[in-house]
C-alpha positions in Angstrom: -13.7 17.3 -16.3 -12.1 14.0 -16.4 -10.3 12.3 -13.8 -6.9 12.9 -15.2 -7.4 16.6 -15.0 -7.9 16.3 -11.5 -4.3 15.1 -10.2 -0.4 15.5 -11.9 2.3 13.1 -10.9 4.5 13.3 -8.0 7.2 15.1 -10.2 4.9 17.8 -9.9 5.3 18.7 -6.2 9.2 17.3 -6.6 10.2 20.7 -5.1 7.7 20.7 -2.0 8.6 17.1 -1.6 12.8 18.2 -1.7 11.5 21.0 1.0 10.0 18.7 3.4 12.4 15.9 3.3 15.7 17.8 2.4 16.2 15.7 -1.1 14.6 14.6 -4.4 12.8 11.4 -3.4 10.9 11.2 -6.3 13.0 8.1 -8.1 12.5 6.7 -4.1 10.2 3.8 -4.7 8.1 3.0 -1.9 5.7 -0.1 -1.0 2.0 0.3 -0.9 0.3 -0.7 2.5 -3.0 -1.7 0.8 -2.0 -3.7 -2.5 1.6 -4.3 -1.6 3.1 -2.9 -5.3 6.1 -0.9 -5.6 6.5 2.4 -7.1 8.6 5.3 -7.5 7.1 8.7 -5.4 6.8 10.5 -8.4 4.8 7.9 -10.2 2.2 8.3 -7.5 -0.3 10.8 -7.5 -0.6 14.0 -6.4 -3.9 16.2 -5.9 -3.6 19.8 -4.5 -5.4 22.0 -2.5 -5.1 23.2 0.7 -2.0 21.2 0.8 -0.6 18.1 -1.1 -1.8 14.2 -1.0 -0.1 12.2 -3.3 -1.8 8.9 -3.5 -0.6 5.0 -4.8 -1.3 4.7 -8.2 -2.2 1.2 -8.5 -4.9 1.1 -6.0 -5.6 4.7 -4.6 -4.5 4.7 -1.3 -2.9 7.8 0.5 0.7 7.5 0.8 1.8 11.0 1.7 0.0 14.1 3.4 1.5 17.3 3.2 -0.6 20.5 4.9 0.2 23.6 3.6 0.3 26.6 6.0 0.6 30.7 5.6 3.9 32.2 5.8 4.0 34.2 9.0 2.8 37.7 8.6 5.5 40.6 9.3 4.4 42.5 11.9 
């Protein structure tokens, strides 16, 4: 398995991204803390698993964690 196969980009989680902040902020570009580049949110990107974690795609770094939880359970 290659690399690539491992992550999408952020357009991929563009609807958990819209849930958590309450719009599309994937064309929202936003300034690496560790190289300083600028890119769009859904350029970065985004592995899944037990949540999301959508990383700068220059150098790697983790720009967003989002933990994904269990709807509540009817009782």
């Amino acid at each position: 398995m290659s690399e690539t196969q491992l992550w999408l980009d952020g357009n991929a989680v563009a609807g958990l991204l819209a849930e958590v902040f309450e719009a599309d902020v994937t064309a929202t570009v936003r300034t690496c803390s560790s190289c300083n580049r600028d890119h769009a949110i859904g350029a970065h990107r985004a592995y899944r698993g037990a949540g999301v974690v959508l990383r700068c795609p220059s150098c790697g770094a983790v720009a967003v964690r989002i933990c994904l939880s269990p709807e509540p359970r009817a009782t």
